[in-house]
C-alpha atoms as an extended CHARMM CRD file, in Angstrom:
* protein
*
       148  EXT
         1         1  UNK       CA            -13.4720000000       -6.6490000000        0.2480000000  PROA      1               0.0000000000
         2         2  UNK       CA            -12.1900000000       -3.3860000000        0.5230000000  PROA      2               0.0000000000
         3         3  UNK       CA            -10.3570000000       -1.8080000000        3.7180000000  PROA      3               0.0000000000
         4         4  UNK       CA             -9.2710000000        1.6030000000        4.2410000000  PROA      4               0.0000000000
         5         5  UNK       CA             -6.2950000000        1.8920000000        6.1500000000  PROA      5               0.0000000000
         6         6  UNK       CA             -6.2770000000        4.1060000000        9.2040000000  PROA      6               0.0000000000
         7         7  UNK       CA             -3.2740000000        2.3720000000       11.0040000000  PROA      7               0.0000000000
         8         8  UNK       CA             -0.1110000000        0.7200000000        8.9900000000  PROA      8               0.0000000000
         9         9  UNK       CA              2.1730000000       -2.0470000000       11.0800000000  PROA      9               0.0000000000
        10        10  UNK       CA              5.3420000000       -3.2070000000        9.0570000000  PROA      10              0.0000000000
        11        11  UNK       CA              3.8970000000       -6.2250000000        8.4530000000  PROA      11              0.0000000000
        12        12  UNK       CA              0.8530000000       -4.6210000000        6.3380000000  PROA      12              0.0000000000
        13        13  UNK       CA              3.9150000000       -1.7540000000        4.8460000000  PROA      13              0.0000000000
        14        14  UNK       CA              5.9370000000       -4.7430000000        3.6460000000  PROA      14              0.0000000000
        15        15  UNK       CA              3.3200000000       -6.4250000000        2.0110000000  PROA      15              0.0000000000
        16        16  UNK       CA              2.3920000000       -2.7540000000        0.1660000000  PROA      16              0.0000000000
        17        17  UNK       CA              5.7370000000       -2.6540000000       -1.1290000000  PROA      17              0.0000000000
        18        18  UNK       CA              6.0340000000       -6.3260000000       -2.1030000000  PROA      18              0.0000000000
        19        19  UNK       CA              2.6330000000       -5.8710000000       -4.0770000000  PROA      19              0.0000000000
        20        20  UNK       CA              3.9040000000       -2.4820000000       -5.5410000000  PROA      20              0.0000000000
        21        21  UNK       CA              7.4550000000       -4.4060000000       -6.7530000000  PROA      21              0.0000000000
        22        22  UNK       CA              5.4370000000       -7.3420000000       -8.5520000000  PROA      22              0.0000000000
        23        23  UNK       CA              3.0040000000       -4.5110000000      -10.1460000000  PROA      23              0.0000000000
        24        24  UNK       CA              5.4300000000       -2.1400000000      -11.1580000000  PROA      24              0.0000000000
        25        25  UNK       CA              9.0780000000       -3.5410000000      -11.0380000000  PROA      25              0.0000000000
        26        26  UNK       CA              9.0900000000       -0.4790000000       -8.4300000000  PROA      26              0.0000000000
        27        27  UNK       CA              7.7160000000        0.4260000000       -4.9840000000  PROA      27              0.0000000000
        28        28  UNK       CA              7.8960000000        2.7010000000       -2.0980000000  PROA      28              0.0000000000
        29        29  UNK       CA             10.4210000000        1.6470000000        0.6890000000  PROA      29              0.0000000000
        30        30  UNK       CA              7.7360000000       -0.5280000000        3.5820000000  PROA      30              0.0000000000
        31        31  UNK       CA              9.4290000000        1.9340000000        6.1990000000  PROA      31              0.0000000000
        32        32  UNK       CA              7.9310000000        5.3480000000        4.0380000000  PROA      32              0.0000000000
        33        33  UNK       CA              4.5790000000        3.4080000000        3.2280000000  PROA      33              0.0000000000
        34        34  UNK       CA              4.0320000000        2.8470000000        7.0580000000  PROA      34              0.0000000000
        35        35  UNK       CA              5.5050000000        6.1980000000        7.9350000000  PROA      35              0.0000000000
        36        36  UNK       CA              2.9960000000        8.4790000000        5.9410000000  PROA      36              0.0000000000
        37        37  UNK       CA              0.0030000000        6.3240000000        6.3470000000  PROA      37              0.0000000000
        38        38  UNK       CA              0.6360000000        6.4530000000        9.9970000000  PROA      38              0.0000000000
        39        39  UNK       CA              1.0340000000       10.5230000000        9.6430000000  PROA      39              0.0000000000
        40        40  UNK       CA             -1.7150000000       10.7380000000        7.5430000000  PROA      40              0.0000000000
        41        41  UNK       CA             -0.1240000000       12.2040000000        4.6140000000  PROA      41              0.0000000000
        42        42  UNK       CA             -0.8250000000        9.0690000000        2.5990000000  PROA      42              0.0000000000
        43        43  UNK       CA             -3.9840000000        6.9470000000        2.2250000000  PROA      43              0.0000000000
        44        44  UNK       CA             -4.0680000000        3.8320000000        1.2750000000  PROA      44              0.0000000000
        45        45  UNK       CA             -7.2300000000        1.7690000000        0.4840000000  PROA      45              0.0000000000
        46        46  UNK       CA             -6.5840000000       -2.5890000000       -0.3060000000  PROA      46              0.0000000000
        47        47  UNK       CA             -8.7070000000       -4.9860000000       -1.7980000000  PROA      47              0.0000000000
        48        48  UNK       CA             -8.2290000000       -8.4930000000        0.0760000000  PROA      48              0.0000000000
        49        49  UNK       CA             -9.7130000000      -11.6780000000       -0.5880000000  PROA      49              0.0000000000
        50        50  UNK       CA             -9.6070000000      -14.1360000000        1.7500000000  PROA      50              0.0000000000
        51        51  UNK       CA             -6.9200000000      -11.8140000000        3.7930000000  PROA      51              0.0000000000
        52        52  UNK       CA             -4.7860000000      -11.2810000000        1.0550000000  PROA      52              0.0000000000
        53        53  UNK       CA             -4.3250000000       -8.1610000000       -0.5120000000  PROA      53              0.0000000000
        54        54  UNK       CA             -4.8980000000       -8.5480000000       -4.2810000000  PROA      54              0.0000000000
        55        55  UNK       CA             -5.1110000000       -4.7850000000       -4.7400000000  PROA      55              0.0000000000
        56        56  UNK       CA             -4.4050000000       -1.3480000000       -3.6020000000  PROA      56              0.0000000000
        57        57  UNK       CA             -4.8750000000        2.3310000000       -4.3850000000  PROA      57              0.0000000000
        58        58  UNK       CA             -2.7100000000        4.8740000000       -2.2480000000  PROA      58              0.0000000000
        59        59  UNK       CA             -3.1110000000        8.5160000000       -2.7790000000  PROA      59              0.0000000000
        60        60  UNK       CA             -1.0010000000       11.5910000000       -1.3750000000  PROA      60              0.0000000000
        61        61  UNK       CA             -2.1960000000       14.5550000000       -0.1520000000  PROA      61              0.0000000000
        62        62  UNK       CA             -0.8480000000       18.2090000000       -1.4450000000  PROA      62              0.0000000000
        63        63  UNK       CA             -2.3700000000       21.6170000000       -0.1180000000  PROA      63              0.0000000000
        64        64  UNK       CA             -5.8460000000       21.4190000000       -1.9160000000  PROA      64              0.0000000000
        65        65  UNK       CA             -5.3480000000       18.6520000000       -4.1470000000  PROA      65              0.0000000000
        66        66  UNK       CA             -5.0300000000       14.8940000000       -3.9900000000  PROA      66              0.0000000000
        67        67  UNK       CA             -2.2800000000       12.9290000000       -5.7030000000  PROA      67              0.0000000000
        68        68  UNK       CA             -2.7430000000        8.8470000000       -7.0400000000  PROA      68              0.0000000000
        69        69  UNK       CA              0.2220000000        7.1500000000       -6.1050000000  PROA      69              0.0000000000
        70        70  UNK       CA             -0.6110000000        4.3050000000       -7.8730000000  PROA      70              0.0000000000
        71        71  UNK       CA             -3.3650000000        1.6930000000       -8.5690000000  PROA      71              0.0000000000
        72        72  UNK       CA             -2.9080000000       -1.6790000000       -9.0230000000  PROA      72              0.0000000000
        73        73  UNK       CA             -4.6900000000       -5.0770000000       -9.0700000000  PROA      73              0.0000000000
        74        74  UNK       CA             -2.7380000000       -8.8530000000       -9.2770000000  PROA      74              0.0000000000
        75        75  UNK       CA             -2.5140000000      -10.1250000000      -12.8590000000  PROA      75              0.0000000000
        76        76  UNK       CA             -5.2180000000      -12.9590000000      -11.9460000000  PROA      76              0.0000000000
        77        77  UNK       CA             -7.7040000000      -10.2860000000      -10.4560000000  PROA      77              0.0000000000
        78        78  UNK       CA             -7.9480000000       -8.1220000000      -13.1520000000  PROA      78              0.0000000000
        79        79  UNK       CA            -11.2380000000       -7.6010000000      -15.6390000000  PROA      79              0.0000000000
        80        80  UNK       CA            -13.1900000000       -8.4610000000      -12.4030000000  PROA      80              0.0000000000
        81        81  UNK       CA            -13.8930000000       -4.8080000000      -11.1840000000  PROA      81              0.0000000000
        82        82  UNK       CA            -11.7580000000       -4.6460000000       -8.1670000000  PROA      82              0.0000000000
        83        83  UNK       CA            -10.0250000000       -1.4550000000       -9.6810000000  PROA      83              0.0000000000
        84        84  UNK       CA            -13.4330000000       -0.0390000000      -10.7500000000  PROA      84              0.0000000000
        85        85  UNK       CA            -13.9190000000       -0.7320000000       -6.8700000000  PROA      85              0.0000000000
        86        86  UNK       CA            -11.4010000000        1.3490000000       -5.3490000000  PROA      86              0.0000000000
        87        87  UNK       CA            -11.5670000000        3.9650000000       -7.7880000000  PROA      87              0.0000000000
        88        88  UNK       CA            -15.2470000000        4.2680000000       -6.5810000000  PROA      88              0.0000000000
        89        89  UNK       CA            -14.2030000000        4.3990000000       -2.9520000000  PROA      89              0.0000000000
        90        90  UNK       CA            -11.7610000000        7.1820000000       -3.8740000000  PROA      90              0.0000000000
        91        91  UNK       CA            -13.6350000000        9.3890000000       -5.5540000000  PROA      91              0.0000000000
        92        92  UNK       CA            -16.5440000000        8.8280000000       -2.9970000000  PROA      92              0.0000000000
        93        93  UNK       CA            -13.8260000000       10.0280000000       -0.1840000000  PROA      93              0.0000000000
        94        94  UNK       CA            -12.8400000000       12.8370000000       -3.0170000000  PROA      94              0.0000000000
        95        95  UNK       CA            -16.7640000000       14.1840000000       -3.2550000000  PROA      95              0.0000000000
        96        96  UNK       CA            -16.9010000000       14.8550000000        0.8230000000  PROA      96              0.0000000000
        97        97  UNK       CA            -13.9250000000       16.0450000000        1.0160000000  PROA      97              0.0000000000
        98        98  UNK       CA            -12.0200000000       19.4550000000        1.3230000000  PROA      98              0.0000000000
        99        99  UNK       CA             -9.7480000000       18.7630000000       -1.9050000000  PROA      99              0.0000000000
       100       100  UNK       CA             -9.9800000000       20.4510000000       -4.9670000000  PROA      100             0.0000000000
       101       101  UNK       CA             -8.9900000000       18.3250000000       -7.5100000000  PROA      101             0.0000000000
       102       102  UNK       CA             -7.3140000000       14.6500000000       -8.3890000000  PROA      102             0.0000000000
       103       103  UNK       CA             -4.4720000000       14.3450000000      -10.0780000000  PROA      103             0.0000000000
       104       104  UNK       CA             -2.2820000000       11.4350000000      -11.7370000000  PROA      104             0.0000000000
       105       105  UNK       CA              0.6120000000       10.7430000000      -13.9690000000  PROA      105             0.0000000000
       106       106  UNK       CA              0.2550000000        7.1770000000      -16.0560000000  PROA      106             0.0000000000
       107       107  UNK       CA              2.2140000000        5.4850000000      -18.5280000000  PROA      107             0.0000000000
       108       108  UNK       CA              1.6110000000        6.3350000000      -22.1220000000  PROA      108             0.0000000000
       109       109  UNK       CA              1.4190000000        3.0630000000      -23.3870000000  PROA      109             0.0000000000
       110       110  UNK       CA             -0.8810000000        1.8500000000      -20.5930000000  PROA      110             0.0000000000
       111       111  UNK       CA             -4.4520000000        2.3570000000      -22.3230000000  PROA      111             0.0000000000
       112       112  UNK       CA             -5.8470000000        0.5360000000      -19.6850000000  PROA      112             0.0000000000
       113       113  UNK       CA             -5.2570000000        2.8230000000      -16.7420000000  PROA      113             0.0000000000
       114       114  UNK       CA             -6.2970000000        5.3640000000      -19.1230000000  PROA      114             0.0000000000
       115       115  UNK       CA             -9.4230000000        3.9130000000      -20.0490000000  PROA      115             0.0000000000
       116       116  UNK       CA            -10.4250000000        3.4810000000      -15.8970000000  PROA      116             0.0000000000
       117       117  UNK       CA             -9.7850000000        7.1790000000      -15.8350000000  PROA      117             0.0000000000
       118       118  UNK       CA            -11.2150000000        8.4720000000      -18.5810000000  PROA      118             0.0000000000
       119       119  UNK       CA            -14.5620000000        6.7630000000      -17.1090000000  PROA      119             0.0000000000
       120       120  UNK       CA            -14.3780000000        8.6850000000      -13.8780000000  PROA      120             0.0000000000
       121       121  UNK       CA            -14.3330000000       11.7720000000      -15.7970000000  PROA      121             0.0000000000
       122       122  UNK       CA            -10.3790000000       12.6370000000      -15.4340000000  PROA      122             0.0000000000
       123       123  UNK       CA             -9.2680000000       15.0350000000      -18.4020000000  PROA      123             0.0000000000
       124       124  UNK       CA             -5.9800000000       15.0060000000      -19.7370000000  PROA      124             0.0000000000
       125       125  UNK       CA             -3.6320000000       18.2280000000      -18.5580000000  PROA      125             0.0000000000
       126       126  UNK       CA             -0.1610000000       17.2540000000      -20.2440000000  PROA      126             0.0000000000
       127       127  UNK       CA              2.7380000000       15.0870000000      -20.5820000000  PROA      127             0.0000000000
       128       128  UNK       CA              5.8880000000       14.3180000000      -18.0270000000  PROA      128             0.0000000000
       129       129  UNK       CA              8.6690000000       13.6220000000      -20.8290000000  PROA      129             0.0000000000
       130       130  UNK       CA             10.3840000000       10.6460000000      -19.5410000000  PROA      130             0.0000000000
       131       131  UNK       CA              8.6900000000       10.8750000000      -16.1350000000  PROA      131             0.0000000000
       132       132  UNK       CA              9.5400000000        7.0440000000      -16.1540000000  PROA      132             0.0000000000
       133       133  UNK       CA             12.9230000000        7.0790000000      -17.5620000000  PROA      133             0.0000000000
       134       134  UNK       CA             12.0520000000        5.0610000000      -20.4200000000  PROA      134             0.0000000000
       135       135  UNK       CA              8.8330000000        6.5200000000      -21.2230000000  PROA      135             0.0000000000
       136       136  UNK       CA              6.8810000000        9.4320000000      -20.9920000000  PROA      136             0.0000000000
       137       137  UNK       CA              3.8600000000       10.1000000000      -18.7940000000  PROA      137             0.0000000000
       138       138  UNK       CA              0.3360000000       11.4240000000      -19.7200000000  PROA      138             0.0000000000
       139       139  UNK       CA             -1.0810000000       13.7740000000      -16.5540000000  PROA      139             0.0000000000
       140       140  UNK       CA             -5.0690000000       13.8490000000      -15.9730000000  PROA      140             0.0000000000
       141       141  UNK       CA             -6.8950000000       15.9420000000      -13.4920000000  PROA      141             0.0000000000
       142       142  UNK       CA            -10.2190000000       15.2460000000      -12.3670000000  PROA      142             0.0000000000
       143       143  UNK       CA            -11.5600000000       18.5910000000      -10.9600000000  PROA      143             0.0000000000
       144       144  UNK       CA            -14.3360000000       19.2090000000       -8.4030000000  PROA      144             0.0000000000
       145       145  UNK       CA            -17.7020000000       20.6100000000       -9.6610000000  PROA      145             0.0000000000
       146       146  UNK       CA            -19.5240000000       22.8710000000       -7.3670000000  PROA      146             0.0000000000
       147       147  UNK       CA            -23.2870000000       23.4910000000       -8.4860000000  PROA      147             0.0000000000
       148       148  UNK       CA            -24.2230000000       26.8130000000       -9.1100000000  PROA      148             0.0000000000
């Protein structure tokens, strides 16, 4: 089940950035997740089962345009559509929104990300060289279309 998170206790903001650390071998600090969810510059949609959060998208909000912090999805929830999931909830909150555009910065070598993104449409803009420190990063956009 997907939540959107309005409010962000410590307890919730340390789980985030436990999550983040087992995805990624990196997270945000708990203290900054809490902090800008709280202030609204960050949102932060999680996908619990049975209360525990199994996945996450958090996004970050920049004059017209909307930034992916990161996706993610535990290794034994994955090929089951729960990042399919959130990505539909974000770009459902992107639609009605006043933002212009997405945009993202992904791993090279992960072809998976990719692939999600590709499907929603996202186009690729450039490359970060060694945006990761070992690696480079690919940049998509996903742009809004206004009918004429």
């Amino acid at each position: 089940m997907i939540k959107s998170l309005e409010f962000c206790s410590s307890e919730t903001a340390l789980k985030l950035s436990s999550l983040e650390q087992k995805l990624f071998s990196m997270s945000w600090d708990a203290s900054i997740i809490e902090q800008k969810i709280n202030d609204k510059s960050f949102k932060y949609w999680i996908y619990e089962d049975e209360k525990k959060i199994i996945g996450y998208l958090g996004i970050q909000f920049i004059h017209h345009d909307i930034e992916i912090l990161g996706i993610g999805v535990l290794e034994e929830y994955r090929k089951k559509g729960v990042a399919t999931e959130l990505m539909d909830m974000l770009i459902s909150y992107f639609e009605t929104s006043k933002y212009e555009k997405i945009i993202l910065e992904v791993r090279e070598s992960n072809t998976s990300a990719q692939s999600l993104y590709k499907k929603y449409n996202f186009k690729y803009f450039g490359k970060r060289k060694k945006y990761y420190v070992t690696e480079d990063a690919d940049i998509f956009i996903k742009e809004k279309v206004y009918a004429e």
